[in-house]
C-alpha positions in Angstrom: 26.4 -93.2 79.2 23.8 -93.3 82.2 22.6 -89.8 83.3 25.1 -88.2 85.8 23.2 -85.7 88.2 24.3 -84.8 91.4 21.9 -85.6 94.3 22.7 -85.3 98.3 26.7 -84.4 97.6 27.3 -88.2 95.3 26.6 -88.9 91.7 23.3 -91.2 91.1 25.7 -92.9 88.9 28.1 -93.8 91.3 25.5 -94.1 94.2 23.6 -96.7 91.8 27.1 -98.6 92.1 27.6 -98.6 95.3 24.4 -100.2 95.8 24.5 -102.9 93.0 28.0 -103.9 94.8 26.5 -103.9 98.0 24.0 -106.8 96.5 26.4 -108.9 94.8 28.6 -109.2 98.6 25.2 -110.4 100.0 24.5 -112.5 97.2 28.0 -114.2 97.8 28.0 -114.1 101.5 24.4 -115.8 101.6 25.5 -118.1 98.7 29.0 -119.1 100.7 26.7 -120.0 103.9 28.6 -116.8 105.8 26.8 -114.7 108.2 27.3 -111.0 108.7 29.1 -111.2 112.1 31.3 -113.6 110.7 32.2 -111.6 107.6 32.6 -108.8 109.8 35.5 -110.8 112.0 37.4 -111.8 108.5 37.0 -108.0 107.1 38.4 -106.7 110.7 34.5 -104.8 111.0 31.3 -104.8 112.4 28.3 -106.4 111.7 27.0 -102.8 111.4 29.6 -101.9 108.8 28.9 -105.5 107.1 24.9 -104.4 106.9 26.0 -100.7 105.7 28.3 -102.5 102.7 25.1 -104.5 102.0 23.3 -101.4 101.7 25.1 -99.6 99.6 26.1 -97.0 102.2 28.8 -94.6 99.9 30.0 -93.7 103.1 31.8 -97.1 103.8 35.5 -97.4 103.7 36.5 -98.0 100.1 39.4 -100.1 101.3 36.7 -102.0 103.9 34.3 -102.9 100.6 37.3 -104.4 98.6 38.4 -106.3 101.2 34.8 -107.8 101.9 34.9 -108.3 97.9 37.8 -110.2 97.8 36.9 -112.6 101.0 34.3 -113.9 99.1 36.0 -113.6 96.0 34.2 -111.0 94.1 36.2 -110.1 91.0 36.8 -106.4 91.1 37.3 -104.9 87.4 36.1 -108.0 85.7 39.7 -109.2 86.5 41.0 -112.1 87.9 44.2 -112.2 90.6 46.9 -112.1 87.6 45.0 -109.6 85.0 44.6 -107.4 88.1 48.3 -107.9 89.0 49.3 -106.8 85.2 47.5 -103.9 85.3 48.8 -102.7 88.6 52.6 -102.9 87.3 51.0 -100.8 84.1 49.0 -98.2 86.0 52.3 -97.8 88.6 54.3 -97.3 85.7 51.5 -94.5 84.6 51.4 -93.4 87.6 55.5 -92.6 88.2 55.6 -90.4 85.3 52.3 -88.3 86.2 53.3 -84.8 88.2 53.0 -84.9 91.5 50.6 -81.9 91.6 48.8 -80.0 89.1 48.1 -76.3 89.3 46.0 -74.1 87.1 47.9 -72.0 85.0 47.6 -68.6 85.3 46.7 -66.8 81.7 46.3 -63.3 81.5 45.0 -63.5 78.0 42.6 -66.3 76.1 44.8 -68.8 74.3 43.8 -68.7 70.5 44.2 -72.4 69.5 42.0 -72.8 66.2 44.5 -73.4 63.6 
């Protein structure tokens, strides 16, 4: 496991992501022959949001990024479309029997658990 340290409010880790995924869409969109304005009309964007993705900006639009990934077909997950679809239907089904909510519980005492 990488070294996880908190620096300007993100993890390195996950800013060190953000940023490798930000190379791999300009690697595809240069690759595909695509500029950035007209990436940024098929993700719905700006060529300014298009340059902040290539950046690795962490403040861009998770949903934005995806999209831009799947354009130029990026696989997300190392999954392609029917893995990906498999695993959705398993992590709903997950996902309908997690609570809604969790709260703390409130303890007045410490729980002995060593058996």
């Amino acid at each position: 496991m990488t070294n996880i340290k908190a620096s300007n409010g993100f993890i390195s880790y996950a800013e060190d992501a953000v940023k490798v995924f930000g190379i791999m869409i300009r690697e595809k969109r240069i690759a595909k022959k695509m500029s950035q304005v007209e990436l940024a009309e098929r993700i719905g964007s700006s060529r300014k949001t298009v340059s902040a993705i290539e950046n690795g900006s962490p403040k861009t639009n998770i949903g934005t990024v995806f999209l831009a990934a799947a354009i130029l077909k990026i696989n997300l997950f190392d999954a392609d479309e029917r893995l990906m679809k498999n695993t959705m239907m398993n992590k709903n089904q997950i996902k309908a029997l997690l609570p809604k909510s969790v709260r703390k519980s409130i303890v007045a005492e410490k729980v002995n658990d060593d058996f």
